[in-house]
C-alpha positions in Angstrom: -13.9 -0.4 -15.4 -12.6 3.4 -16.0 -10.7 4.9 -18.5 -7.8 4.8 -16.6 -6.3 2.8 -13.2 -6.1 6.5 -12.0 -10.1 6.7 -12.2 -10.1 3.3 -9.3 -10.3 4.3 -5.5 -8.3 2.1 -4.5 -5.7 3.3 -6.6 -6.3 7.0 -5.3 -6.1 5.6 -1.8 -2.8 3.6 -2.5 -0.9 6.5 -3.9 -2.3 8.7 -0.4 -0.6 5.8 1.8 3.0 5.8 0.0 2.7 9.8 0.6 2.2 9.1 4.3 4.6 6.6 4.4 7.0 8.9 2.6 6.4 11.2 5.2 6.4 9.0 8.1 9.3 8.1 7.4 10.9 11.5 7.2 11.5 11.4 11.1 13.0 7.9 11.5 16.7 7.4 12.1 19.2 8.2 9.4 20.5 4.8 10.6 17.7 3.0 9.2 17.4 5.4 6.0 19.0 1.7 4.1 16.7 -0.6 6.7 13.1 -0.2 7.6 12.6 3.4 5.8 13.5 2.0 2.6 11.1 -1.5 3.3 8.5 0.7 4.2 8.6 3.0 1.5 9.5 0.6 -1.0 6.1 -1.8 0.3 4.1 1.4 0.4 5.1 2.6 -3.6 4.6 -1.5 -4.4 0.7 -1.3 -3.8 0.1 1.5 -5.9 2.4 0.1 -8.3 0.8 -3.5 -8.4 -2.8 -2.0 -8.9 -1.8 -0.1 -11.8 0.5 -2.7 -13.8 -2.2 -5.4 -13.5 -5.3 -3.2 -14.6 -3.2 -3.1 -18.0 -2.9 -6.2 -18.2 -4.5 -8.6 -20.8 -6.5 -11.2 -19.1 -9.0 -10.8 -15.6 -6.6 -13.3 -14.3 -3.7 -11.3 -14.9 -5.0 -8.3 -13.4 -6.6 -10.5 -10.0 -2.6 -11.6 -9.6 -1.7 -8.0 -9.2 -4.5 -7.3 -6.9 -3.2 -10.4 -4.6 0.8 -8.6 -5.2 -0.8 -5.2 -3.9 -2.5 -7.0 -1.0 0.7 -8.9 -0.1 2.3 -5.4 -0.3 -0.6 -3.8 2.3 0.0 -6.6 5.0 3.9 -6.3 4.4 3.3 -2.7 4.8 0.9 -2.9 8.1 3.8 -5.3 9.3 6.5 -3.6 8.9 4.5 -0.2 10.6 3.8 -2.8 13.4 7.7 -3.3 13.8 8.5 0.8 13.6 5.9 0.7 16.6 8.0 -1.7 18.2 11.2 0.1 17.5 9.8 3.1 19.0 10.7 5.0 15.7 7.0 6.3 15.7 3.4 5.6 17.5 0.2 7.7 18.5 -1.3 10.1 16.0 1.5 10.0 13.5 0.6 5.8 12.6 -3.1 6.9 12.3 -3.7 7.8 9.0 -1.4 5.4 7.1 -3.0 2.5 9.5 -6.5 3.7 8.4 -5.4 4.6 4.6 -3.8 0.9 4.9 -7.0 -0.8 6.1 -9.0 1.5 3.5 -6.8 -0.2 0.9 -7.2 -3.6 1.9 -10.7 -3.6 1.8 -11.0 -1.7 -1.5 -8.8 -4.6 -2.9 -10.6 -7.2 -1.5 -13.9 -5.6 -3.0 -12.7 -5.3 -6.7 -11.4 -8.8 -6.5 -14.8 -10.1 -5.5 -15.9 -8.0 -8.1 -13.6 -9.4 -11.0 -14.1 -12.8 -9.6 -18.1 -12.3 -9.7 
């Protein structure tokens, strides 16, 4: 491991999908500003969040729980972008860099779990 959660990828890539979340969000209804803005951005800063508080933590096990909390966070997150879709708060080219930064995530999670598992 690195000096610091901030060294891990998947960390770096986390903390780029709650920007575009942030900023996705910008243009969504001031009606749902208490609704799906604030599940979105709330799932979005959880991922980040969950990476970092279990890599300082004590035990491998502790730290492969907050890896599973960040990758319930990513699918809640890819659900809940699924639902703006459907809302017709947002599609086309504004989804497609927090879909691919999501999917990015998801497979940089599952890849450091194997890893601590291994």
């Amino acid at each position: 491991m690195g000096a610091s959660f901030k060294d891990l990828v998947v960390w770096q890539r986390a903390v780029q999908l709650c920007a575009e979340v942030y900023r996705l969000t910008a243009s969504f209804p001031s009606s749902e500003r208490f609704g799906l803005t604030n599940q979105l951005r709330r799932a979005s800063a959880s991922i980040a969040s969950n990476i970092a508080e279990g890599y300082g933590r004590s035990t491998i096990g502790e730290y492969l729980q907050f890896l599973g909390h960040a990758r319930g966070s990513n699918c809640e997150l890819q659900t809940q972008l699924i639902i703006s879709q459907t809302l017709g708060f947002v599609s086309g080219k504004p989804l497609e860099l927090p879909e691919r930064l999501s999917a990015d995530v998801s497979r940089l999670l599952i890849a450091l779990m194997r890893k601590l598992r291994a």
